[in-house]
C-alpha positions in Angstrom: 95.1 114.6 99.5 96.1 118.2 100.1 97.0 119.9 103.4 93.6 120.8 104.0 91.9 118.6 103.3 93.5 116.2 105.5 93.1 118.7 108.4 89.4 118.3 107.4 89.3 114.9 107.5 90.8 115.1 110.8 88.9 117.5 112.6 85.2 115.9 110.9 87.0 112.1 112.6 87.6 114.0 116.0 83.9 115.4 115.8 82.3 112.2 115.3 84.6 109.6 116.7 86.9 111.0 118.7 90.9 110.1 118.1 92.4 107.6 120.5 96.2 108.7 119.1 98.1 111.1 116.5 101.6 110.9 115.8 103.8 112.2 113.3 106.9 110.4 112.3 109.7 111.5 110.2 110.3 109.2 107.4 114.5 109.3 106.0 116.5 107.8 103.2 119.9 106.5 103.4 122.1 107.6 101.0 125.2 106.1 99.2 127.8 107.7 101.1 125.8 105.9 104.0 124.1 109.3 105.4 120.3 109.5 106.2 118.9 112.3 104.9 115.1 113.3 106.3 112.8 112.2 103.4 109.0 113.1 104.6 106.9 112.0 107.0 103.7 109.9 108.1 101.0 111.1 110.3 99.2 107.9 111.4 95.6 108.6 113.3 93.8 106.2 115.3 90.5 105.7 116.2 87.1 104.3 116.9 85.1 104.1 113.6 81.9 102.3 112.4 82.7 99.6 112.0 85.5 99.1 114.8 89.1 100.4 115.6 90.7 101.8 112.5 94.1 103.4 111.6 94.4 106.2 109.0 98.5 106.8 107.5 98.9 109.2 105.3 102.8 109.4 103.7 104.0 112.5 102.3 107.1 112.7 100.5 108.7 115.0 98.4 107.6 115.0 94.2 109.9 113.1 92.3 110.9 115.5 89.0 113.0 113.7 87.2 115.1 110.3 86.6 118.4 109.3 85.7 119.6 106.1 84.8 123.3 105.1 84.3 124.2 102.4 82.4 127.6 100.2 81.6 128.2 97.9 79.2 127.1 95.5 81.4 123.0 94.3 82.7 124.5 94.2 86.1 125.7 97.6 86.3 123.1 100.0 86.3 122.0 102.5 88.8 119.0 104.7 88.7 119.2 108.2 90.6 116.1 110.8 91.5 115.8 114.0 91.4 113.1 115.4 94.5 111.3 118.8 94.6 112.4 120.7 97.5 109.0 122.3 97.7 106.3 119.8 96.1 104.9 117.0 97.6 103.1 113.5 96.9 101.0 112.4 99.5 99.1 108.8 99.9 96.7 108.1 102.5 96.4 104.5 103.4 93.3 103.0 105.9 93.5 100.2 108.1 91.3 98.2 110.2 92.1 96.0 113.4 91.3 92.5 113.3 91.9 91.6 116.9 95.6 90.6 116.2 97.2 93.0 113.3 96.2 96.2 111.3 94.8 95.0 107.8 95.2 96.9 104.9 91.6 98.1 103.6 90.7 99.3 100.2 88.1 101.9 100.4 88.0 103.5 97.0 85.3 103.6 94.9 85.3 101.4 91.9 
């Protein structure tokens, strides 16, 4: 899901529903030298739906392009290392719904 239309989705939500909460987060990576580096982020939206409270994260981090593994003559020493856009990114949208006690994850794709 693009830029725009997630800002669609959002403002058609706030229309009907109304959002209770919208944060975004930044998401980071730690990398071998022990650094974090800033690795996307996650805008999570929460509100009153149909069928009861619901939460809406979509995760966008940057398109992996390419892969390399290294091996040694051993299976135990292998390491794999990505390559990231600095400009594209892969985004995933995942809904949830409250069950009184935790989110649950909910599928709502069509089959």
């Amino acid at each position: 899901m693009n830029d725009e239309r997630w800002e669609d989705l959002v403002d058609k939500i706030d229309s009907k529903f109304g959002i209770e909460s919208y944060t975004r987060e930044d998401l980071y990576r730690v990398l071998d030298s022990g650094e974090k580096k800033k690795h996307g982020y996650k805008h999570t939206m929460i509100f009153n739906g149909l069928q009861g409270k619901m939460k809406l994260e979509r995760i966008s981090k940057p398109l992996i392009i390419d892969k390399k593994v290294f091996y040694s003559g051993r299976k135990s020493d292998s390491r794999v290392d990505y390559i990231y856009s600095d400009k594209e990114f892969t985004h995933k949208v995942i809904a949830y719904m409250w069950s009184g006690k935790e989110w649950e994850e909910r599928d709502f794709r069509m089959p």
